[in-house]
C-alpha positions in Angstrom: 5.2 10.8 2.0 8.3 9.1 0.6 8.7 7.2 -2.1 11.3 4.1 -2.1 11.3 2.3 -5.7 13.4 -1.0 -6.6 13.6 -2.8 -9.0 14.8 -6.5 -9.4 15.8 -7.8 -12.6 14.1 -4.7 -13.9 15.1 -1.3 -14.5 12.9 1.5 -13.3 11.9 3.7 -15.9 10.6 7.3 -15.5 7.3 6.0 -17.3 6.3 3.7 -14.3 8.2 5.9 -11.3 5.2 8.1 -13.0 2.8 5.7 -13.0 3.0 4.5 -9.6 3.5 7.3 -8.1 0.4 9.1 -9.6 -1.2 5.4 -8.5 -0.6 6.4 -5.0 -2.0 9.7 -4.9 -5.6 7.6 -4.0 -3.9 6.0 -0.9 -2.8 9.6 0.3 -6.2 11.1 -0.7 -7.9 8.9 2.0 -5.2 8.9 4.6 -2.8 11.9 5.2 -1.0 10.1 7.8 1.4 7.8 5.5 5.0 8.3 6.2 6.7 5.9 3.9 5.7 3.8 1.3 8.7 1.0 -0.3 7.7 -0.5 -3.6 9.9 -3.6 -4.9 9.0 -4.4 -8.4 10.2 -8.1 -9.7 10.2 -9.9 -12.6 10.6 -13.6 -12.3 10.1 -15.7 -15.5 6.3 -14.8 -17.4 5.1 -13.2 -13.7 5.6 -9.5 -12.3 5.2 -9.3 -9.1 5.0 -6.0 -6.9 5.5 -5.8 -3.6 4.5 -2.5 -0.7 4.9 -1.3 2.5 3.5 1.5 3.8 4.4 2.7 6.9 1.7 4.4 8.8 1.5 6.0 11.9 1.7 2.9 14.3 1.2 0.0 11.7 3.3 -0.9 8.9 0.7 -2.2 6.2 2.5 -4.9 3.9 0.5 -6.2 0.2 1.6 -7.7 -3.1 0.1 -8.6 -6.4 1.4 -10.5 -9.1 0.2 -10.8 -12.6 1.6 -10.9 -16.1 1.4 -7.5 -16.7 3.3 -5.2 -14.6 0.9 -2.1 -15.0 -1.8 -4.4 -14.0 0.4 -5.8 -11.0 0.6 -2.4 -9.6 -3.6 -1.7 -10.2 -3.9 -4.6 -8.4 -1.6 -3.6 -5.6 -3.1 -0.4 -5.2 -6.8 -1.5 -5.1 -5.3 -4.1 -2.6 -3.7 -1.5 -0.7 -6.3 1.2 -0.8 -8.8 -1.1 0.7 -6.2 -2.2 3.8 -5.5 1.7 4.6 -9.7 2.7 4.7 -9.9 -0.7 7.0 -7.1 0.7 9.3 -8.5 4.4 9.7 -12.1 3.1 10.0 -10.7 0.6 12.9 -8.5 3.9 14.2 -11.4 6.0 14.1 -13.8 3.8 16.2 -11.3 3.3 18.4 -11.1 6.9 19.3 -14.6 7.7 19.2 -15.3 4.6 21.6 -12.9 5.7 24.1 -11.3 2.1 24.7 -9.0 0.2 22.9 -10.6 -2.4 20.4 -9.1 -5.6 22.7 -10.5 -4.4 26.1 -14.3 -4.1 24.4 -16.6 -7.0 25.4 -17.9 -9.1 22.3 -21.4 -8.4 21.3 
């Protein structure tokens, strides 16, 4: 997995490269298949806002969270985040048990 952290208005400190990178540990301890992940952490005003990408194999998986603490910005992010990524391998793991794509199934 790489790591991509920016920083606007804000300088990245060791302290939360750390932080978020220990953060993301969950997201690759449910999903092995993450490629890239692209944090942008922003300050604008009283709100810090974090923004991700993740780039998965055949989905790019896009969340942000914004708060007025940046540590709890990026707890935020990453609950966000580790919810999408269990959603997208549930969804690609019925769809190759079932044998047929998810929009050629008939609705129950």
């Amino acid at each position: 997995m790489n790591l991509y952290l920016t920083g606007h208005h804000l300088e990245v400190t060791p302290a939360i490269r750390d932080y978020v990178s220990a953060k993301l540990e969950r997201i690759t301890n449910h999903f092995d298949h993450v490629i890239d992940v692209n944090v942008i952490l922003t300050v604008e005003k009283l709100q810090q806002k974090v923004e991700a990408s993740v780039h998965v194999r055949g989905k790019d998986i896009f969340c942000e969270s914004v708060d007025t603490d940046m540590y709890a910005a990026i707890d935020s992010l990453i609950d966000k985040l580790d919810r999408t990524i269990i959603k997208h391998k549930e969804k690609s793991l019925e769809r190759r048990h079932s044998g047929t794509p998810l929009k050629h199934r008939s609705a129950q």
